[in-house]
Phi, psi and omega in degrees: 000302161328314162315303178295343193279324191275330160320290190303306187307324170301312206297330186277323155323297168294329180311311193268348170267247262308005178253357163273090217251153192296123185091045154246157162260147170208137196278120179271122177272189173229148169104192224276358165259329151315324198274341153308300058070278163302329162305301193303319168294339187272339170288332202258349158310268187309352178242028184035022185264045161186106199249129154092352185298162151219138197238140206242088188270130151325312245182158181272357182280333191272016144278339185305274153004298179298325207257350173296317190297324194105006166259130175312146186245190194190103178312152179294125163238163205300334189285358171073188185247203175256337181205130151266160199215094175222191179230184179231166181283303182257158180231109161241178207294337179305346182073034135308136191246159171220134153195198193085044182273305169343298200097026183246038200265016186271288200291323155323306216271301225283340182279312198272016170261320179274052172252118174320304210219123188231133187223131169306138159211135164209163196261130191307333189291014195256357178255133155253166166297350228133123178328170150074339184316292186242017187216124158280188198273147084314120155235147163263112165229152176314144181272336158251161224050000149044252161309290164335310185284326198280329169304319167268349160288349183259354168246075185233302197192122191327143176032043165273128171250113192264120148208175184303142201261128197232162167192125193036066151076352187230140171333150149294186177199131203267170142327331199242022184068047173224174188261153175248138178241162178258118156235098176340111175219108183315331167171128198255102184287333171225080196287335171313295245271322180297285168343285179330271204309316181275346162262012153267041170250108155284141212084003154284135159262006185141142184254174179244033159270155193220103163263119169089006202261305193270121220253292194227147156263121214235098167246139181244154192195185203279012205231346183122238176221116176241194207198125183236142169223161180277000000 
């Protein structure tokens, strides 16, 4: 089953370059469909089928990752990019998002609000029915006060549950030195309203609900690839 997922996630990948053309920037995303994304574009270099790119990465792997491939890279400026490529935890039918499972949803969200046209790739298990079905929220928050931030995110919203995002016994820790909390919400009936309420907790630097973001979707499944647009 994991075989086919890296199949679909590669089929959805490719699907989303073929909207990328020579003398565009383009927002390189992060995690494992992204990553795809990124092969693909360093091959369509090197094989001189694509000129003139620059690529804007989300994450320090996916500069790592970019720069193995051979795409020039860039800090985000203000002209934004012309097209982003990342992928998501979630789908809901409206092409609302929940990501940033990764820890890079700081750095997601900021390439992909300046983004002409930001297109989704994913694998079919990423569509639900409702936000929250099978994933929590990532939040990015400050590392000090911490415990304080981590209290009023959890007085946010009924029966919602906040805790520090741990790995091998220690905080996570984003690219940008802050900690991720994990937030449970049984079914986000409104994700703007939710989105709001938690980044008005002061010490969040940013959430992994993505509203209003996504243009177009590339979901690949046993049926091929199919493509949601707003």
């Amino acid at each position: 089953m994991s075989e086919n997922l890296e199949h679909f996630k590669n089929l959805a990948a490719l699907e989303a370059v073929k909207l990328v053309k020579s003398g565009m920037t383009v927002g390189l995303g992060t995690g494992s469909t992204a990553k795809y994304a990124i092969l693909e574009i360093g091959r369509l270099i090197a094989d001189r089928k694509l000129m003139d790119i620059k690529g804007v990465p989300t994450s320090v792997a996916s500069e790592k990752l970019a720069l193995e491939v051979g795409i020039p890279l860039m800090e985000l400026s203000a002209a934004g990019v012309d097209i982003a490529i990342d992928g998501a935890d979630e789908i809901d039918p409206n092409l609302e998002l929940i990501k940033g499972m990764g820890g890079a949803l700081v750095r997601e969200k900021l390439v992909e609000f300046n983004a002409k046209k930001f297109v989704v790739v994913a694998d079919h298990t990423k569509l639900v029915p409702y936000l929250g079905y099978k994933s929590a929220v990532p939040v990015e928050i400050m590392r000090w006060g911490y415990r304080a931030t981590i209290n009023q995110l959890a007085s946010v919203a009924h029966q919602l549950e906040a805790r520090l995002w741990m790995k091998d016994g220690e905080p996570v820790v984003t690219d940008n030195g802050n900690y991720l909390v994990s937030c449970t919400v049984r079914e986000i009936l409104n994700p703007r309203e939710l989105d709001a309420k938690l980044r008005h907790v002061p010490g969040v630097v940013g959430t992994g609900l993505f509203v209003g973001y996504a243009n177009i979707a590339f979901v690949a499944g046993e049926n091929g690839v199919e493509r949601f647009s707003r």
